[in-house]
RODRENTOR-922883 format. One record per atom (N, C-alpha, C): residue number from 0; residue in one letter; atom name; x, y, z. Coordinates in steps of 0.001 Angstrom, whole numbers. Layout:
N
[NUM 'A' 'CA' [X Y Z]] ...
This chain:
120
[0 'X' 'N' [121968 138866 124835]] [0 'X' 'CA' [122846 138716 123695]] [0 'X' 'C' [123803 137587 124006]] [1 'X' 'N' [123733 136499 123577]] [1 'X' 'CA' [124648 135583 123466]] [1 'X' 'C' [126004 135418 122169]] [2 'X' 'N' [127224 134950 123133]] [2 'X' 'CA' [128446 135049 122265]] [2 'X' 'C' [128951 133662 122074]] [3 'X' 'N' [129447 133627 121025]] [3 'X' 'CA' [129170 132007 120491]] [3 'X' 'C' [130995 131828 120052]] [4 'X' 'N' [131697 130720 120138]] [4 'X' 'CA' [132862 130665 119863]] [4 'X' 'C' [132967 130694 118212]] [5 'X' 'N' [134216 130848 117695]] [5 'X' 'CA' [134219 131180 116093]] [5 'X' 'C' [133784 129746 115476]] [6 'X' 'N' [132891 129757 114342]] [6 'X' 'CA' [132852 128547 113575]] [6 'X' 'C' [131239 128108 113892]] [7 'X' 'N' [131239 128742 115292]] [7 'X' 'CA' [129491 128213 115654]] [7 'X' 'C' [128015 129878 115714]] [8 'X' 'N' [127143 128930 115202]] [8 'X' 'CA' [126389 129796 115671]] [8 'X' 'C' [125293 129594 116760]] [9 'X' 'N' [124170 130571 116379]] [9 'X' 'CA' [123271 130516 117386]] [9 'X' 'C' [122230 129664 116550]] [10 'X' 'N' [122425 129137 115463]] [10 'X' 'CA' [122071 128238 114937]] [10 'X' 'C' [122393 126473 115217]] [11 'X' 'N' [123522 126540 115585]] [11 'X' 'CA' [123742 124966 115717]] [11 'X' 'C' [123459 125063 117802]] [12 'X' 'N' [122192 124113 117748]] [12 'X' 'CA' [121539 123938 118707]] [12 'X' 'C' [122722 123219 119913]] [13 'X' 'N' [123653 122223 119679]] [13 'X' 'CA' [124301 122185 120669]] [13 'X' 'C' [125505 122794 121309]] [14 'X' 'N' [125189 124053 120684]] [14 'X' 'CA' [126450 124765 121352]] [14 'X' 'C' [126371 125799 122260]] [15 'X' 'N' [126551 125533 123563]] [15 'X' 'CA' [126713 126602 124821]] [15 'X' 'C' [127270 128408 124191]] [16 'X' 'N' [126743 129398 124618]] [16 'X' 'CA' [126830 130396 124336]] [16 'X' 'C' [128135 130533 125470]] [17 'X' 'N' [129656 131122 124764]] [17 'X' 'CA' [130724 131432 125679]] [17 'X' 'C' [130201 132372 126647]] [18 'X' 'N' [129654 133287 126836]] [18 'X' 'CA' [129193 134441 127239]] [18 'X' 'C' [127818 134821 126691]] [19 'X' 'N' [127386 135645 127978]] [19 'X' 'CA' [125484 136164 128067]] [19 'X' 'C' [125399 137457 128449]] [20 'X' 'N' [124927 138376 127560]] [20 'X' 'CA' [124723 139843 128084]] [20 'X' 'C' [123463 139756 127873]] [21 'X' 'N' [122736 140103 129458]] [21 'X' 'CA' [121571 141087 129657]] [21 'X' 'C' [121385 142272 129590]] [22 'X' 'N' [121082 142709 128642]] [22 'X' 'CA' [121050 143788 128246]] [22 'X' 'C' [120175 144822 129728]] [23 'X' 'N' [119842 146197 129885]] [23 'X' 'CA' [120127 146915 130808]] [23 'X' 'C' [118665 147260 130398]] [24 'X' 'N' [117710 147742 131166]] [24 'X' 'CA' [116716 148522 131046]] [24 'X' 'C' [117215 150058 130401]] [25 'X' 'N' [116209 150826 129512]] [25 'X' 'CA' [116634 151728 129258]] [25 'X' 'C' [116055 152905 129776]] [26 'X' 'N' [116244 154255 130521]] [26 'X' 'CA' [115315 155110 130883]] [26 'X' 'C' [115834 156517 130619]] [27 'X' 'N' [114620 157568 130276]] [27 'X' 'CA' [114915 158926 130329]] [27 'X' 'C' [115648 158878 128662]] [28 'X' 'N' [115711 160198 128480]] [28 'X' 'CA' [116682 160088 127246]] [28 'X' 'C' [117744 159479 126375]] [29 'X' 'N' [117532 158497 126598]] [29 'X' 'CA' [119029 157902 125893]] [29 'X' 'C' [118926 157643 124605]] [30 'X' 'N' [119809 157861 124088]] [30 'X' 'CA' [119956 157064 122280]] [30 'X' 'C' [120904 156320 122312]] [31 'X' 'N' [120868 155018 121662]] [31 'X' 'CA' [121414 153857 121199]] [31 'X' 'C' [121079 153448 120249]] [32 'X' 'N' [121786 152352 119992]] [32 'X' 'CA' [121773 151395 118550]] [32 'X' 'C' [121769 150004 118972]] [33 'X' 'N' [120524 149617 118332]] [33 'X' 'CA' [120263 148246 119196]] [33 'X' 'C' [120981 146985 117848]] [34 'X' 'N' [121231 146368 118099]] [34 'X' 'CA' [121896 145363 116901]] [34 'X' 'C' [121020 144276 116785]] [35 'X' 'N' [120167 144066 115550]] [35 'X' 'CA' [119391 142765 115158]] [35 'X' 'C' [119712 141470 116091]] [36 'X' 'N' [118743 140999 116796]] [36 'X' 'CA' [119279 139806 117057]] [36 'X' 'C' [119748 138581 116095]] [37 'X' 'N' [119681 138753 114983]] [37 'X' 'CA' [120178 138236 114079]] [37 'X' 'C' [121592 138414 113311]] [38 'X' 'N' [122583 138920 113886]] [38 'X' 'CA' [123600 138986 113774]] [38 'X' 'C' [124564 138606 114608]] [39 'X' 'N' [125061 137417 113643]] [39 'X' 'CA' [126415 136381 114588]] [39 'X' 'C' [127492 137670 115571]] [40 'X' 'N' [127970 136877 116397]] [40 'X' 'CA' [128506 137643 116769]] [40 'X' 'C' [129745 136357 117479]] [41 'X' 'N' [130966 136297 117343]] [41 'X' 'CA' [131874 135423 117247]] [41 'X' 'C' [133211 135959 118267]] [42 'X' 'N' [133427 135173 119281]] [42 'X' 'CA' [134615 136103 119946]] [42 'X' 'C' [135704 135539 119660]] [43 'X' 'N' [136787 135750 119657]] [43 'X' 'CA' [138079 135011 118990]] [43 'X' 'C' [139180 135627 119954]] [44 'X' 'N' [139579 134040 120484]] [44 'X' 'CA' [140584 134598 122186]] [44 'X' 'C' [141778 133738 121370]] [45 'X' 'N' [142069 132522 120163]] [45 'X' 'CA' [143230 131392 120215]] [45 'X' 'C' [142938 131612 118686]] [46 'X' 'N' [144010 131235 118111]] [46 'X' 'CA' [144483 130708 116953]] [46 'X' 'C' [143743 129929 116168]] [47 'X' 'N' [142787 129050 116328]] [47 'X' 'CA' [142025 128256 115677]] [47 'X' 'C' [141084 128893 115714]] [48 'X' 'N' [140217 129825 116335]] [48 'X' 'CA' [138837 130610 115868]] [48 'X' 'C' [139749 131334 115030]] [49 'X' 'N' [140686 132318 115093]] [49 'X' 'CA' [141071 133405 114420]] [49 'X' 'C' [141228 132839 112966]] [50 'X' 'N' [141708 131652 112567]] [50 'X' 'CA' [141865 130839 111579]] [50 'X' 'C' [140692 130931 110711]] [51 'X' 'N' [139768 130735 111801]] [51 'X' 'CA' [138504 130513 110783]] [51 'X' 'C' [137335 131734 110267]] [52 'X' 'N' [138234 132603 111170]] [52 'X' 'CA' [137293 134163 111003]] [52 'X' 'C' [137965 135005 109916]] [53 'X' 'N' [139655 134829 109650]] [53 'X' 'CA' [140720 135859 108902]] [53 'X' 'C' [140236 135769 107837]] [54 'X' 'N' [139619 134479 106963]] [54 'X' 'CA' [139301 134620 105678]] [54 'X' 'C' [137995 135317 105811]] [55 'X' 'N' [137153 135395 106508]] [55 'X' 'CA' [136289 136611 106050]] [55 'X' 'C' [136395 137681 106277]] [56 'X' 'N' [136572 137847 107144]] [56 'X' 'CA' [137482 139352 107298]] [56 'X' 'C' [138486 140108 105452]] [57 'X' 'N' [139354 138817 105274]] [57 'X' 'CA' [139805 139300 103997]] [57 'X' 'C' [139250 139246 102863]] [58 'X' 'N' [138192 138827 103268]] [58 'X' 'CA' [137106 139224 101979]] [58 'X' 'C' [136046 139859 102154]] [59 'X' 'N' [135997 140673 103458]] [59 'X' 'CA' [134762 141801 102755]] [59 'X' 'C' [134933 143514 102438]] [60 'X' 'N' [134012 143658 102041]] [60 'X' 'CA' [134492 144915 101431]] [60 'X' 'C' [133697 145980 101866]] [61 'X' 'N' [133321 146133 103223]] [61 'X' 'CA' [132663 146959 104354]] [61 'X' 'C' [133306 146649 105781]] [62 'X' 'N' [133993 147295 106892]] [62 'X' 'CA' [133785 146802 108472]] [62 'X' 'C' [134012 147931 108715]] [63 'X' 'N' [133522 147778 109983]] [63 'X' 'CA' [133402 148774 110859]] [63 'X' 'C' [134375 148267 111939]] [64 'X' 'N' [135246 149061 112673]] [64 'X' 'CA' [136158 148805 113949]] [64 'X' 'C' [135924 149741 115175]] [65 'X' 'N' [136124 148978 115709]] [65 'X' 'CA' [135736 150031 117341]] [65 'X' 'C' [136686 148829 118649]] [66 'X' 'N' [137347 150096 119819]] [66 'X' 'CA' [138308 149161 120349]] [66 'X' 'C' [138307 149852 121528]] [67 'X' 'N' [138093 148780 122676]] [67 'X' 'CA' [138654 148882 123572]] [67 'X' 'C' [139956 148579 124830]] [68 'X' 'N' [140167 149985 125582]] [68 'X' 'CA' [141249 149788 126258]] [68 'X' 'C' [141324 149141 127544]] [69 'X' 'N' [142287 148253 127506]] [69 'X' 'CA' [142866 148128 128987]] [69 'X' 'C' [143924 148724 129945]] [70 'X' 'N' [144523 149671 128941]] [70 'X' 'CA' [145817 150302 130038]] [70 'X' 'C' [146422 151118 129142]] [71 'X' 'N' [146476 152577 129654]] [71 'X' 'CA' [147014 153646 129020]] [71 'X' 'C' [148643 153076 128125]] [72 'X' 'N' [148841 152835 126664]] [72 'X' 'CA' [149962 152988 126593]] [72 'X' 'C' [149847 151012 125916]] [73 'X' 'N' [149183 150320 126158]] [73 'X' 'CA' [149089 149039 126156]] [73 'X' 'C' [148707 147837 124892]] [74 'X' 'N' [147774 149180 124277]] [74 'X' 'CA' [147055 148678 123279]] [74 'X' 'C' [145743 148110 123559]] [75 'X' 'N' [144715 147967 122506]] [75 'X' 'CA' [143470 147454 122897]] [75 'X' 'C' [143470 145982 123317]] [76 'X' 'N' [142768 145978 124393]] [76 'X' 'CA' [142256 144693 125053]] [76 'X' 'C' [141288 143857 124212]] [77 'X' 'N' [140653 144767 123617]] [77 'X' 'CA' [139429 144078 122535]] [77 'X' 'C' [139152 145072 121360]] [78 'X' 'N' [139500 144416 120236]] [78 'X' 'CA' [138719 144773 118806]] [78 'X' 'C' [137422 144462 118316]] [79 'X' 'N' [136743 145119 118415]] [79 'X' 'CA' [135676 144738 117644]] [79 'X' 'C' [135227 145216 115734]] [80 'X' 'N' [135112 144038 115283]] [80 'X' 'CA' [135516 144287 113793]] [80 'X' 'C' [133825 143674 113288]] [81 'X' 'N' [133009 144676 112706]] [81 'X' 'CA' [131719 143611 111957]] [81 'X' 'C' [131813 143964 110665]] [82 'X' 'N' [131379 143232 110111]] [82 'X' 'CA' [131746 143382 108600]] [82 'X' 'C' [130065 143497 108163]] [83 'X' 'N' [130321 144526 106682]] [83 'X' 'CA' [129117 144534 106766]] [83 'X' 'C' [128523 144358 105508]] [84 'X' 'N' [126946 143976 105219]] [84 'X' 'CA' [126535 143235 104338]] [84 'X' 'C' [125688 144110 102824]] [85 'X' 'N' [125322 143015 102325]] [85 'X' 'CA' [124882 144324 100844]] [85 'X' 'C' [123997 145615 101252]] [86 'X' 'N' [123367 145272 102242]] [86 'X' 'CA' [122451 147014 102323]] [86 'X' 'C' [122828 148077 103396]] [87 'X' 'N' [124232 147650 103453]] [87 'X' 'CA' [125163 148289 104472]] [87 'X' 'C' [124679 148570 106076]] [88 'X' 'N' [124011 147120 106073]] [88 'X' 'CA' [123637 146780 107461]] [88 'X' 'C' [125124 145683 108095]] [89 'X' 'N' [124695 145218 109466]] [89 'X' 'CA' [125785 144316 109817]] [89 'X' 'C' [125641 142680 109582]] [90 'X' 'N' [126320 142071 108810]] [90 'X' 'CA' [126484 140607 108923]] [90 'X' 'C' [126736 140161 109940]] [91 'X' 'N' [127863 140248 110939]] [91 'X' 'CA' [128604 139503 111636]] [91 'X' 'C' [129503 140406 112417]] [92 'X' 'N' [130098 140422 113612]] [92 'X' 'CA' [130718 140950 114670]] [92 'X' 'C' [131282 139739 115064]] [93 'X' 'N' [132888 140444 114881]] [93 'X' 'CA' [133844 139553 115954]] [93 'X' 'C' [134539 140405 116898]] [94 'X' 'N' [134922 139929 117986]] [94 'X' 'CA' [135393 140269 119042]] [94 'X' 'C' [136664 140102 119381]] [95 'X' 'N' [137923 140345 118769]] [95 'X' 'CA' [138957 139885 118825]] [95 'X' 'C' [139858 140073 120009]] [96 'X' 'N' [139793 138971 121237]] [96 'X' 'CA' [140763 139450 122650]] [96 'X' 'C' [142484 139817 122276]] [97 'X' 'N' [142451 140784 122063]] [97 'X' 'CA' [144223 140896 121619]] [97 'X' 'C' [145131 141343 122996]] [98 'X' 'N' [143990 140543 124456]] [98 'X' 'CA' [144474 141406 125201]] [98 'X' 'C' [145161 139682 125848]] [99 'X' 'N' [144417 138574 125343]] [99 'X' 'CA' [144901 137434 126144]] [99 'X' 'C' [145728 136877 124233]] [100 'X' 'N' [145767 137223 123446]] [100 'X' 'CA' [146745 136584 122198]] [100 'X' 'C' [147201 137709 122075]] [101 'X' 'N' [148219 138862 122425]] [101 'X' 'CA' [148525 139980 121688]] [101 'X' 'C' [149737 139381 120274]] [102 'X' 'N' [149520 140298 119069]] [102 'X' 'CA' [150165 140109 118507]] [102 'X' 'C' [149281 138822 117323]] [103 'X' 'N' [148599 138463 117324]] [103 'X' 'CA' [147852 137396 116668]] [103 'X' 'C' [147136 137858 115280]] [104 'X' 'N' [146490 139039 115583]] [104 'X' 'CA' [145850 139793 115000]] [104 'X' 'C' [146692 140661 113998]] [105 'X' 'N' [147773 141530 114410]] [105 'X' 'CA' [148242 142604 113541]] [105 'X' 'C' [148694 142355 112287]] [106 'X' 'N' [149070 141350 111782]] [106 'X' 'CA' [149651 140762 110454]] [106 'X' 'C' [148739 141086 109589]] [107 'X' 'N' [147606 140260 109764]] [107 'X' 'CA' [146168 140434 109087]] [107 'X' 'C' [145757 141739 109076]] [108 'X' 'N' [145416 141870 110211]] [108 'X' 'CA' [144605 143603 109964]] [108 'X' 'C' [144973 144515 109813]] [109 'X' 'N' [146483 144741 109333]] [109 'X' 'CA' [147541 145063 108962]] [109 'X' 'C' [147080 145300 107520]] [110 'X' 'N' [147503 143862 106805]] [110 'X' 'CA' [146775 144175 105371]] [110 'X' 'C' [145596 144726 104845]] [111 'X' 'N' [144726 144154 106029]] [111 'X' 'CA' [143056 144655 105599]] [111 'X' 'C' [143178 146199 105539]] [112 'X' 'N' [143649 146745 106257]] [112 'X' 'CA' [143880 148667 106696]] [112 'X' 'C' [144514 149003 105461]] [113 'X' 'N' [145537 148252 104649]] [113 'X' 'CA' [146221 148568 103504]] [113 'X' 'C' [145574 148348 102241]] [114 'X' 'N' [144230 147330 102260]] [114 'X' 'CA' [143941 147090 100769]] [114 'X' 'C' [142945 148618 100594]] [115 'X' 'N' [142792 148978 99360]] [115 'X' 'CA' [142137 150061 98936]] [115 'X' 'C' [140705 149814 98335]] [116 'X' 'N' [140310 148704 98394]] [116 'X' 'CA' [138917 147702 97760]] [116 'X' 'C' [137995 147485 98854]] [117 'X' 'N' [138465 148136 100018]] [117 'X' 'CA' [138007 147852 101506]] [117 'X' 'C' [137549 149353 101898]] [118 'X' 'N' [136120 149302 102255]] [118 'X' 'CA' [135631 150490 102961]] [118 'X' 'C' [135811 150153 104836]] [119 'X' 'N' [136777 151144 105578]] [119 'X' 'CA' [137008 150869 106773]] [119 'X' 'C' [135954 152196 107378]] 
């Protein structure tokens, strides 16, 4: 799984993937949810990706959120926000580091949590 900075995809051929997950062999019982390789997936650490990700974010009208911690008491280190598309599959996953910009994020997703036109 490759992670691509905001604005690029795995479509525009000259752009280095920020990050590479090899995914894990799977064995014995497990259940998971494997995610299309066809879904962007965008990490947003500065101000200029976040720029270019907030307007979609404020315009869709499906996401899903899920967050992880770095320190009891601290707040999440990482948001993960995908928004999702007409057959209520996933478009797009961003990764928002709120652990190296804290404070960047809450304004916005602030409102998004408040509009009522928004399935969270």
């Amino acid at each position: 799984l490759d992670f691509y900075p905001a604005g690029a995809t795995s479509a525009d051929l000259g752009e280095e993937p920020v990050a590479r997950i090899q995914p894990l062999p799977v064995t014995g019982d497990v259940f998971f949810m494997e995610m299309p390789e066809d879904i962007q997936v965008v990490f947003v650490a500065d101000a200029e990706a976040w720029a270019s990700v907030e307007p979609q974010l404020a315009s869709a009208s499906l996401l899903a959120v899920d967050t992880e911690w770095w320190d009891s008491g601290q707040g999440p280190a990482l948001l993960q926000v995908a928004i999702g598309d007409e057959r209520g599959g996933c478009a797009a996953c961003f990764l928002l580091d709120t652990l190296r910009v804290p404070g960047l994020f809450a304004p916005a997703l602030l409102r998004l949590a408040r509009r009522t036109d928004v399935q969270i």
